[in-house]
C-alpha positions in Angstrom: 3.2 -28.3 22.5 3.7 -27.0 25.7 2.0 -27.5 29.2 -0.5 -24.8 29.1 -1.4 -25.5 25.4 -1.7 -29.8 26.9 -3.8 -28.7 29.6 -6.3 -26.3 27.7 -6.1 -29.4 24.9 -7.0 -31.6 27.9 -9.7 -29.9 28.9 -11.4 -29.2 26.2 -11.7 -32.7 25.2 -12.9 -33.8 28.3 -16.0 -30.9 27.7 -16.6 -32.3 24.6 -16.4 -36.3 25.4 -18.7 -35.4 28.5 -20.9 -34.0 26.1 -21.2 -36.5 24.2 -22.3 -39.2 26.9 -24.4 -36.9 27.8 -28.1 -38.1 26.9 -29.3 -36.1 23.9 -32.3 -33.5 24.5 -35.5 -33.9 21.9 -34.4 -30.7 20.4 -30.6 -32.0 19.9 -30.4 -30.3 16.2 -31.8 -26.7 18.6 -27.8 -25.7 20.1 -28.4 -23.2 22.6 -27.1 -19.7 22.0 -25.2 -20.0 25.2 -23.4 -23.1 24.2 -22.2 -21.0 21.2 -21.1 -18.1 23.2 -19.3 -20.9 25.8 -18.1 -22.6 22.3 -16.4 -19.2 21.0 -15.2 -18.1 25.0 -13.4 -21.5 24.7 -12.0 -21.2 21.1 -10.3 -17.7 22.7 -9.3 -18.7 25.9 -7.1 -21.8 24.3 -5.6 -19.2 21.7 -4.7 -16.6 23.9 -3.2 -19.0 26.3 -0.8 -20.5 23.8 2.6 -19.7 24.9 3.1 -18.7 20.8 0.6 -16.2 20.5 2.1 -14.7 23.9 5.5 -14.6 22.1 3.8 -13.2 18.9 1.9 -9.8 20.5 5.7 -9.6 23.1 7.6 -8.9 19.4 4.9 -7.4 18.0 4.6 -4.8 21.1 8.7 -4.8 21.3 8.8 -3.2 17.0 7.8 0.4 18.5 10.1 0.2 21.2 13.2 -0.1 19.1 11.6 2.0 16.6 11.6 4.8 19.3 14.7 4.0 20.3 16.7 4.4 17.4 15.0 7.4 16.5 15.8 8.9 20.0 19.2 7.9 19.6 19.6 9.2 16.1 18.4 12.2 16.8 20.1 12.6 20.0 22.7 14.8 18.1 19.8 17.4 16.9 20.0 15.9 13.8 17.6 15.2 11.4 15.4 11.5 11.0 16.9 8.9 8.6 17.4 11.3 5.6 16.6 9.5 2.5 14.7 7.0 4.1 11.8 5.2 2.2 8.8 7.2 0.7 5.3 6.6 2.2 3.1 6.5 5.5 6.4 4.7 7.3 8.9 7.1 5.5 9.4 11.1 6.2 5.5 11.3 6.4 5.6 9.8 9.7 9.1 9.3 11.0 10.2 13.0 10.6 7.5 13.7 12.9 8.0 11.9 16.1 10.6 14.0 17.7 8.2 16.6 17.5 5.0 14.6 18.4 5.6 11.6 20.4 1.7 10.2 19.3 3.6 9.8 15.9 5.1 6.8 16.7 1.3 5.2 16.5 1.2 5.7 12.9 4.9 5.2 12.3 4.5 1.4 14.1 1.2 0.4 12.2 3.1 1.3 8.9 6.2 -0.9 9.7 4.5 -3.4 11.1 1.2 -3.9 9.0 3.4 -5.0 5.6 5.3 -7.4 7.3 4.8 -8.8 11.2 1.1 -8.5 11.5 0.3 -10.4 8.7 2.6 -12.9 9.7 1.1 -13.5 13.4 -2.6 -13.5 11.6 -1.2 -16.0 9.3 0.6 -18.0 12.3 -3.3 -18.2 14.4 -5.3 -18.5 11.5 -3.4 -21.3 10.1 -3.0 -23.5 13.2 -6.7 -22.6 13.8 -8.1 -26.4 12.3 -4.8 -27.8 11.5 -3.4 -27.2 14.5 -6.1 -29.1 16.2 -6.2 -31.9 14.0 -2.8 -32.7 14.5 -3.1 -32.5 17.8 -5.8 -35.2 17.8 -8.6 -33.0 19.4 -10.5 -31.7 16.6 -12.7 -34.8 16.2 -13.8 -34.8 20.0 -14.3 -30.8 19.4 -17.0 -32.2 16.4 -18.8 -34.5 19.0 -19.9 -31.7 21.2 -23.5 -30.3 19.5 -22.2 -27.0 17.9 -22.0 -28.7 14.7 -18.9 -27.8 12.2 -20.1 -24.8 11.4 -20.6 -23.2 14.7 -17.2 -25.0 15.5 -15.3 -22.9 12.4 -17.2 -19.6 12.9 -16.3 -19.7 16.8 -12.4 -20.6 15.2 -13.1 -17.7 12.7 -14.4 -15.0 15.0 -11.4 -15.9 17.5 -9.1 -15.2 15.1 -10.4 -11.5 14.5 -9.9 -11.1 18.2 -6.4 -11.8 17.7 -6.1 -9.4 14.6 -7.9 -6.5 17.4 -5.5 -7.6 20.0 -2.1 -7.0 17.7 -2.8 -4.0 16.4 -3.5 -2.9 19.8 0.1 -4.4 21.3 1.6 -2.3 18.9 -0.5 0.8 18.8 -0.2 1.0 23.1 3.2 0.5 22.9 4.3 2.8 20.9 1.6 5.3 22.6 3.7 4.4 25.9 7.2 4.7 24.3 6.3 7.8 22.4 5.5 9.6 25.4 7.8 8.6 27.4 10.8 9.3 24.8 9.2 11.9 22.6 7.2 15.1 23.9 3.3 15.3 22.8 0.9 18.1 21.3 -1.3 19.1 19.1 -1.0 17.4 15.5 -0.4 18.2 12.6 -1.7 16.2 10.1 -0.4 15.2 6.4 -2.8 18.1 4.8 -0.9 20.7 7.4 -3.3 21.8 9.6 -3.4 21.6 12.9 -5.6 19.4 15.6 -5.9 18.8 19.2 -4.2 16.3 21.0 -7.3 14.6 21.8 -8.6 14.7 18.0 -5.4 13.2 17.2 -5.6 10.0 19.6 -9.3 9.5 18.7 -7.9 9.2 14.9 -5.2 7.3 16.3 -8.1 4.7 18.1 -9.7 4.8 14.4 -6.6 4.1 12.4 -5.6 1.5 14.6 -9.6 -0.3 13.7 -9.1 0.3 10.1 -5.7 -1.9 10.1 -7.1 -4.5 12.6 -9.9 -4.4 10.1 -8.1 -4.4 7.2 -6.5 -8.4 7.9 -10.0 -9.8 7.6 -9.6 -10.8 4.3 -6.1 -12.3 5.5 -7.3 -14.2 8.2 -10.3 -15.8 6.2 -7.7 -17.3 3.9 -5.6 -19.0 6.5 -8.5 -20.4 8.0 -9.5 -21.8 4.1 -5.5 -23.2 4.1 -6.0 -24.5 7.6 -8.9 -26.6 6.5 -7.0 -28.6 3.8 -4.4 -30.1 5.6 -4.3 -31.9 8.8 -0.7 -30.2 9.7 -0.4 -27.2 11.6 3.0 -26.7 10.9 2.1 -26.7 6.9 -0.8 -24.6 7.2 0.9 -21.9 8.6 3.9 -21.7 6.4 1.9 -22.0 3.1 -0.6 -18.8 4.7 2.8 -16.5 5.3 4.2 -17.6 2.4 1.2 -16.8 0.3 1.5 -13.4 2.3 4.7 -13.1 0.9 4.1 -14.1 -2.3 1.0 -11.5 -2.9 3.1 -8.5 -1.5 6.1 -9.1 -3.9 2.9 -9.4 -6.9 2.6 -6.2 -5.8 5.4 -4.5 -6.1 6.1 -5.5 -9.8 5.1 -2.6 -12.1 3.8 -4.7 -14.9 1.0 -6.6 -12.9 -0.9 -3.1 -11.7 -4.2 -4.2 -13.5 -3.9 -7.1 -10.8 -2.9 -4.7 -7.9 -6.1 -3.5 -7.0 -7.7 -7.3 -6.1 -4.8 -7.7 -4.0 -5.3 -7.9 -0.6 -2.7 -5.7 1.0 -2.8 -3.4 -2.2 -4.2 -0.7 0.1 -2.9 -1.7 3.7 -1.8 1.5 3.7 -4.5 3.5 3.2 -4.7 3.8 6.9 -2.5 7.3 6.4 -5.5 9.2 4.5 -7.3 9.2 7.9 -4.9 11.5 8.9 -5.8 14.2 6.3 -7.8 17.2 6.7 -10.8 16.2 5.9 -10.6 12.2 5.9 -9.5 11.1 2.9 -12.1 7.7 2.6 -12.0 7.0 -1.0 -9.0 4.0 -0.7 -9.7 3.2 3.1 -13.6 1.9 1.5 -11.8 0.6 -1.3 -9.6 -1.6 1.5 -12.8 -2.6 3.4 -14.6 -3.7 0.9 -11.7 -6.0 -0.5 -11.4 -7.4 2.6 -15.0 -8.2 3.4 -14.6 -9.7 0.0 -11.8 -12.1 0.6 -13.5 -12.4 4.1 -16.8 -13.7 1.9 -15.1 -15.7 -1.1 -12.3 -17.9 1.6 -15.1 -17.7 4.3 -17.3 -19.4 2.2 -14.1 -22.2 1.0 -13.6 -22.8 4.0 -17.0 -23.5 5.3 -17.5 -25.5 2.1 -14.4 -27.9 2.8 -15.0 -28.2 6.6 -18.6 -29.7 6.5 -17.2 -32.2 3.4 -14.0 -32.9 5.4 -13.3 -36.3 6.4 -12.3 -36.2 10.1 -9.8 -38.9 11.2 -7.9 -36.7 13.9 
């Protein structure tokens, strides 16, 4: 652990030892909405200052930059994008495009990102988000302090969301930087063929990038639940990325498709309808509602095994 992540640690179990010596008010079981907002402005402050999550948006925000890169260097020659590249929203529907539309590179980074590196950093926060303190000997002081466990995992919870916003973000301004810095920008044409402004286009590219942030809900809900049944950090976070993992190769395999559907990444990439003409909603409503599922059903877990938990850490 480093210094930062020792000092915040510090800190924060000084607040919640001082609370607890604190003489208790008659209305100790009435926590003050304040002390929940303080509660949940502590749970992000100690996340973002981590020098790991730091690290995670940095590679996160450096995938559109090389992504440009190569393009612009590929196509440095006048030729073409990566012919026979693969099929789909990260494929020729997007790639082909950004030599001739540098806001491209938005939907080209979300595609190659959302499958693989932003699930990963959501599983890396949400996973370390109980664990990670109970290894590190400060959850139980966290439990003295009157929020109760349940404020305690919602503030943990909410905090991780913030960091699902702030990663699709890094990569969404990057590439928005690198794209029109390397790549010239216009009016859009969109997958149907038509033809929108350039402000149309970045207020799509603003929605897209809340559908994906929105669309690791479900994710982050689950590594919470797999944070909450060990006491390592280290653990929790591999077995969240691996179940990733796991769940995106089950969907790839042609004779499970009555499953694919329930899975949670089955329609990641439904994001690329929004850029039809008219919105194409039908799968992006199917993706929400999946995830505000898994957000419900591993929500629920993990609120049911944190109250019950034995805290000796």
């Amino acid at each position: 652990m480093s210094r930062v992540e020792d000092a915040g640690a510090d800190a924060r179990t000084d607040v919640a030892i001082g609370a607890a010596k604190a003489p208790a008010p008659a209305s100790a079981r009435a926590v003050s909405p304040l002390w929940t907002l303080g509660l949940f402005r502590s749970e992000l402050t100690t996340t973002f200052r981590r020098w790991r999550t730091l690290a995670l948006l940095g590679v996160l925000a450096a995938v559109p930059v090389l992504i440009g890169i190569a393009i612009k260097i590929e196509t440095s020659d006048g030729g073409p994008v990566g012919g026979g590249g693969p099929e789909g929203p990260a494929g020729p529907a997007f790639l082909t495009q950004i030599t001739n539309n540098g806001l491209f590179l938005v939907f080209a980074a979300l595609a190659a990102t959302l499958p693989v590196f932003l699930p990963m950093a959501v599983g890396v926060i949400a996973g370390d988000a109980v664990a990670g303190e109970a290894n590190g000997g400060t959850l139980r002081y966290l439990l003295v302090a009157p929020a109760g466990r349940t404020r305690l995992l919602l503030a943990k919870y909410a905090a991780t969301l913030v960091f699902c916003l702030a990663a699709t973000l890094a990569v969404s301004v990057s590439a928005l930087v690198v794209g029109a810095l390397l790549f010239p920008l216009g009016d859009v044409t969109t997958i149907s063929g038509t033809t929108i402004s350039f402000g149309e286009g970045l207020l799509r590219a603003v929605l897209i990038a809340l559908v994906v942030a929105a669309s690791l809900i479900g994710l982050a809900a689950l590594g919470l639940f797999v944070s909450t049944l060990t006491n390592s950090g280290i653990a929790a976070m591999a077995t969240t990325v691996g179940l990733v993992i796991t769940v995106q190769i089950l969907d790839t395999i042609p004779q499970l498709h009555g499953i694919h559907p329930y899975l949670f990444p089955h329609y990641w990439l439904s994001f690329a309808d929004l850029l039809r003409e008219p919105f194409y909603w039908d799968d992006v409503l199917k993706n929400l509602g999946l995830q505000s599922v898994y957000a419900a059903v591993f929500g629920s877990a993990a609120w049911a095994r944190f109250t019950a938990k034995d805290i000796s850490a």
